[in-house]
N, C-alpha and C positions, 0 to 999 in steps of 0.2 A: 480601336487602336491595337490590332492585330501583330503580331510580333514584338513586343515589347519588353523586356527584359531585363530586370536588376542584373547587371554586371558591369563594371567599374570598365570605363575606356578611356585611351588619353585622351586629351583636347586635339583638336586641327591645330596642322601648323603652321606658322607663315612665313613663306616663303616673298622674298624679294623678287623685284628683279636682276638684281646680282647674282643670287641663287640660281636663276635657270640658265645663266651661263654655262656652255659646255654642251649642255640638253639638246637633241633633235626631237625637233615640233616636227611630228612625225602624226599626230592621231589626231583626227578630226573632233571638234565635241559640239553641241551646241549650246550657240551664247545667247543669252534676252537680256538686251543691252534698255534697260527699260528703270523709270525714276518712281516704281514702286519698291517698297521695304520688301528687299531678297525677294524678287516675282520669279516666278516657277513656271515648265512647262505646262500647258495647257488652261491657264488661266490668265494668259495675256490678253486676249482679246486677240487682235489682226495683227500683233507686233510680229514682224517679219522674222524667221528665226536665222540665224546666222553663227556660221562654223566656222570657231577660229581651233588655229593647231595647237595643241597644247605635247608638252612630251607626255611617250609613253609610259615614264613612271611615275606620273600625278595618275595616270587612268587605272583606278581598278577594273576584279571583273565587274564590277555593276553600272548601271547605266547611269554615265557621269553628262552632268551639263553644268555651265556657270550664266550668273550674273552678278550687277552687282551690289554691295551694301549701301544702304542710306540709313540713314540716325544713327543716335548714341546709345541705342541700350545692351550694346554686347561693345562700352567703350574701352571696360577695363581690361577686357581682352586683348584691348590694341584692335577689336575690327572697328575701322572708321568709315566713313561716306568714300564711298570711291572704289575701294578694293574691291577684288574681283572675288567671288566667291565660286568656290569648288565642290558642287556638291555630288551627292552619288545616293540613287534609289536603292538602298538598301533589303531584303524583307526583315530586319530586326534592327530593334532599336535600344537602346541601354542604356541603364543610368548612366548621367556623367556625357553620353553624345550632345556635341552642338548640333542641334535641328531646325532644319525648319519646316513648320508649320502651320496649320491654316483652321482658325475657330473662328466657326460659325461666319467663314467668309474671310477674315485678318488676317495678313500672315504676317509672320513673326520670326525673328531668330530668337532662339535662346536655346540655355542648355537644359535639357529635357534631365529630371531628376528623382529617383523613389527614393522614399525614406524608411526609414524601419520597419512601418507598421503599413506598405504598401503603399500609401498615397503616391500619386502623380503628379509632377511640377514641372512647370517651364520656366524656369529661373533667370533674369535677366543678369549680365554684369555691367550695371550701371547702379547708383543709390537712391536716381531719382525714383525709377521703376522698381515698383513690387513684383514678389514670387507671385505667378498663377497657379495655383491647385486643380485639375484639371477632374471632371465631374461626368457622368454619365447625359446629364442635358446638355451639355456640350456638344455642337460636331467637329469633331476633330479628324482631322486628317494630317500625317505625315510626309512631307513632301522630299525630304532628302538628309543626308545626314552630310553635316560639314567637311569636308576630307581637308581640304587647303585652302590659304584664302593668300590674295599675289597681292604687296602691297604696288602698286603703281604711282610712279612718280606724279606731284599736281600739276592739274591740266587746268590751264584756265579758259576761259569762254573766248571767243574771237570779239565778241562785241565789246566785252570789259578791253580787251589788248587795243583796240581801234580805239573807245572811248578815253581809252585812258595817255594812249600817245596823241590824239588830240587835244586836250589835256593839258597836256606837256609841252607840247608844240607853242598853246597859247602861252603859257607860262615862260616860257623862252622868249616869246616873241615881247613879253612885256618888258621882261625882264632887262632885254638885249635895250630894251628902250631906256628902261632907268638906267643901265650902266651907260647909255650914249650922254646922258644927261651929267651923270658926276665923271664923266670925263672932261666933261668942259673948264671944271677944277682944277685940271692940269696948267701951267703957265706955258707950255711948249705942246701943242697939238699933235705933233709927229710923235710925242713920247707917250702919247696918254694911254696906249695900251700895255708898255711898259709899267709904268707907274704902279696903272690903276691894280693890276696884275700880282704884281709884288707887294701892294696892301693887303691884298685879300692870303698870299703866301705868310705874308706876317701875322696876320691878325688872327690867322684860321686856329682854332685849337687852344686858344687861350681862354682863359675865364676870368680874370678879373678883369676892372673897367682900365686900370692902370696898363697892364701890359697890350691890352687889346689897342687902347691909342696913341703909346707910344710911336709906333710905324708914322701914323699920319701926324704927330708932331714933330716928328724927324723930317719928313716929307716937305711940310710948311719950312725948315728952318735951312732945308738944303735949299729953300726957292722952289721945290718941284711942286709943291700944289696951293693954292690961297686954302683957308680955315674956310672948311667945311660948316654950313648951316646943318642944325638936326633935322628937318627934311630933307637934303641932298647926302647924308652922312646914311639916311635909314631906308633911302631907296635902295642905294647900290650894297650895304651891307648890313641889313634886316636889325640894325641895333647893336645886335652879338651883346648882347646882356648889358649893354651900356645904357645911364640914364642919360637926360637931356642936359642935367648938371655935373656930369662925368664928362660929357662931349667937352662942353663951355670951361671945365677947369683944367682938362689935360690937355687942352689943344691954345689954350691962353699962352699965349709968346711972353705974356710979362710978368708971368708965375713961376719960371724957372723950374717946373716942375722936376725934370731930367739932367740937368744941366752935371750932376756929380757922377753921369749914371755912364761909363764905358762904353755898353750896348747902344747906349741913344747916340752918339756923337759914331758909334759904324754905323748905323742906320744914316744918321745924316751923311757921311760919305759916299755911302753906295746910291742913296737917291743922287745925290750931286754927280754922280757916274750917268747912272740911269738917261739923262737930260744934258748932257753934254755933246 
């Protein structure tokens, strides 16, 4: 561990992409776009190396390359899986540098640390992981010291985006079936997408069972829809926190449940619009 040195340095910093607005990507560097923890030049195996531009004032004089972060143990730093990591072959190294490094094969971020009485640490920021103490049977090697690390907006996988608007697709398509089905609830066909439409406009955002079925016993008492079964009631509007004895008591015509109630008696006007 040759150049090594107790001297206090700041942390890397990070940098957005907002931040490098303005900047000309001007200096080549290169990148190992690779899904090992912070992989380093010459230890990739055959990964192809690839030179993306970065500006010239991320580039010190030393010989800078990126790749990027995977795991959590440098989390409380804020470096997370994805960002892009900036580093730069330094020949000295100092207490307090984010490094990365390679024991006995592993490589590792953390921040490399001496303490009073000399000892050598590569300290994680995370709680799950322990300080390492770093020992002469060790092979140790230094591979770059941290300079910037770019946070990058998330990217998610094409397979998950495909998987998942397939998905949705099904979901729609089932869906579009049970709402064809409690349309038929309607007494006037021409209106049912009206109707059905402005239940869901009413009901949406309510929490209790009370104000949630008002709509559909307004609905029943303009003539616009026959009472709803709790199977045809929980196809088309998943329940909405209503029970099966909530359905049967607020939508009961000979319970007067509304009947003092202002709001219920515009509700039944505007459905009686609605189907006219």
């Amino acid at each position: 561990m040759q150049g090594l040195q107790n001297r206090q340095r700041n942390n890397a910093n990070l940098l957005r992409v907002a931040d490098l607005e303005g900047l000309e990507f001007n200096t080549p560097v290169p990148f190992f776009d690779t899904a090992v923890p912070c992989g380093v030049p010459g230890d990739l195996g055959d990964v192809p190396k690839i030179f993306i531009m970065m500006p010239n004032e991320l580039v010190g004089p030393y010989d800078t390359y990126c790749t990027r972060a995977t795991g959590d143990s440098m989390a409380d730093l804020k470096i997370m899986t994805g960002d892009i990591l900036v580093l730069e072959n330094v020949p000295e190294y100092h207490s307090h540098d984010i490094v990365l490094a390679e024991i006995d094969g592993e490589k590792t971020l953390k921040t490399y640390y001496v303490d009073d009485e000399g000892g050598q640490w590569l300290v994680p920021a995370n709680k799950k992981y322990k300080a390492v103490k770093l020992n002469s049977s060790m092979n140790i090697v230094f591979k770059g010291r941290l300079k910037h690390y770019i946070r990058r907006a998330p990217h998610d996988s094409m397979q998950h985006i495909l998987e998942s608007i397939e998905e949705a697709k099904e979901l729609m398509k089932k869906r579009g079936a049970e709402s064809e089905e409690f349309k038929t609830l309607v007494v006037k066909p021409e209106c049912a997408d009206k109707v059905v439409g402005r239940l869901h406009e009413l009901s949406d955002g309510k929490l209790k069972p009370r104000d949630i079925l008002m709509p559909f016993r307004a609905a029943m008492e303009a003539g616009a829809i026959r009472r709803p079964t709790w199977a045809e009631f929980g196809l088309e509007f998943s329940f909405k926190r209503t029970s099966k004895t909530s359905l049967s008591d607020y939508t009961d015509p000979t319970k007067n449940k509304f009947d003092d109630e202002p709001q219920f008696w515009a509700m039944v006007e505007e459905f009686r619009r609605l189907i006219r």
